[in-house]
C-alpha positions, 0 to 999 in steps of 0.5 A: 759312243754317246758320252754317259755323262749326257743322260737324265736330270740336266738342273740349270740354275735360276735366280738363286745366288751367293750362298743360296745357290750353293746350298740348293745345288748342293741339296740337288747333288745329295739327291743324285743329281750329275749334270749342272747348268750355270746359268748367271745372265745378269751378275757382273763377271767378279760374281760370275768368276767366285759362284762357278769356282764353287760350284766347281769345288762342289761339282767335283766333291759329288763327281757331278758335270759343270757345264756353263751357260753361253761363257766359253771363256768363263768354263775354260778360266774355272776348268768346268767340263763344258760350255751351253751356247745359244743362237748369240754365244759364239761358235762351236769351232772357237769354243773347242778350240778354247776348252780342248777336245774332251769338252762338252758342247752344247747348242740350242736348237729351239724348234729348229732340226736344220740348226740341229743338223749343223750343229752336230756336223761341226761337233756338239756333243748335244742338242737342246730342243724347246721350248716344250711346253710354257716356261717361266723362265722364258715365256716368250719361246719358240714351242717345239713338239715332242714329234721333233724328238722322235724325229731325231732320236735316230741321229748320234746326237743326244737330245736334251728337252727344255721349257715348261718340264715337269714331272708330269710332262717329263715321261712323255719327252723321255718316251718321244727320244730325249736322254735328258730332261732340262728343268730350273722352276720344277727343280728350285721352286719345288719346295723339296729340291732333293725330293724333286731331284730324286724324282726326276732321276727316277723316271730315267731309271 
């Protein structure tokens, strides 16, 4: 049975930090937003360790899911409710042996359904797919095309789509299979973050 944690809005945070990142996610947890990324590829770890204590602290208050990008450790040492692991972040065995069995596991798979396949064998809860369109946060992706969702929509495994989302192109990913939508600029530089994240909860709905 497919965790229902695993459906619709996935926010992954961007450059914002300190108090800044809290009160945007805040906005977006206001708004209905249940599933948090924590992505942090350049602070030092004290920063680290205090932003996702926070946001755990707040992730708990509005009954949302924390997951941490590419740190195993760093998600078992704040209690968050998962881990993101890409291609260089370690394996799915060691990072369930780490957070315990009701974990979420996730892995990107880029463009790549052969990966996917792997991953779902050795037990990710989910797979990433993208990126699907040209993103600012990495302009330099693999491109993945919506076929590949509709390709796996059959698998047990839900599909999370990533890179380039916007509301515009988001219904298009929905219909090809995925059951969520990954989004950091759409979401943080829309100038109305709970608006945006109102909006993007909607086209699950």
């Amino acid at each position: 049975m497919t965790d229902n944690r695993l459906r619709g809005l996935y926010a992954i945070t961007g450059q914002h930090r300190g108090d800044r990142l809290l009160s945007d996610v805040e906005q977006a947890l206001r708004a209905g937003l249940r599933l948090l990324q924590y992505r942090n590829k350049s602070g030092d770890p004290d920063q680290q360790r205090t932003e996702t204590q926070r946001l755990r602290a707040l992730c708990d208050r509005y009954h949302a899911t924390l997951i941490i990008n590419d740190d195993a450790a760093l998600a078992a040492a704040i209690g968050a409710d998962g881990v993101h692991l890409g291609r260089n972040d370690g394996d799915i065995a060691a990072a369930r042996r780490l957070l315990g069995p009701q974990a979420l596991i996730g892995v990107s798979c880029y463009n790549d359904p052969q990966r996917a396949r792997q991953a779902q064998r050795q037990g990710a809860d989910y797979i990433a797919f993208g990126s699907f369109y040209p993103s600012p946060t990495k302009p330099d992706a693999a491109r993945a095309e919506p076929k590949l969702l509709e390709t796996w929509r059959t698998q047990p495994t839900p599909a999370c789509a990533i890179g380039g989302i916007t509301l515009d192109n988001a219904p298009r990913l929905i219909q090809s299979g995925a059951s969520m939508i990954a989004v950091i600029s759409s979401l943080w530089r829309s100038g109305d973050i709970a608006k945006a994240a109102a909006s993007f909860r909607s086209l699950f709905e």
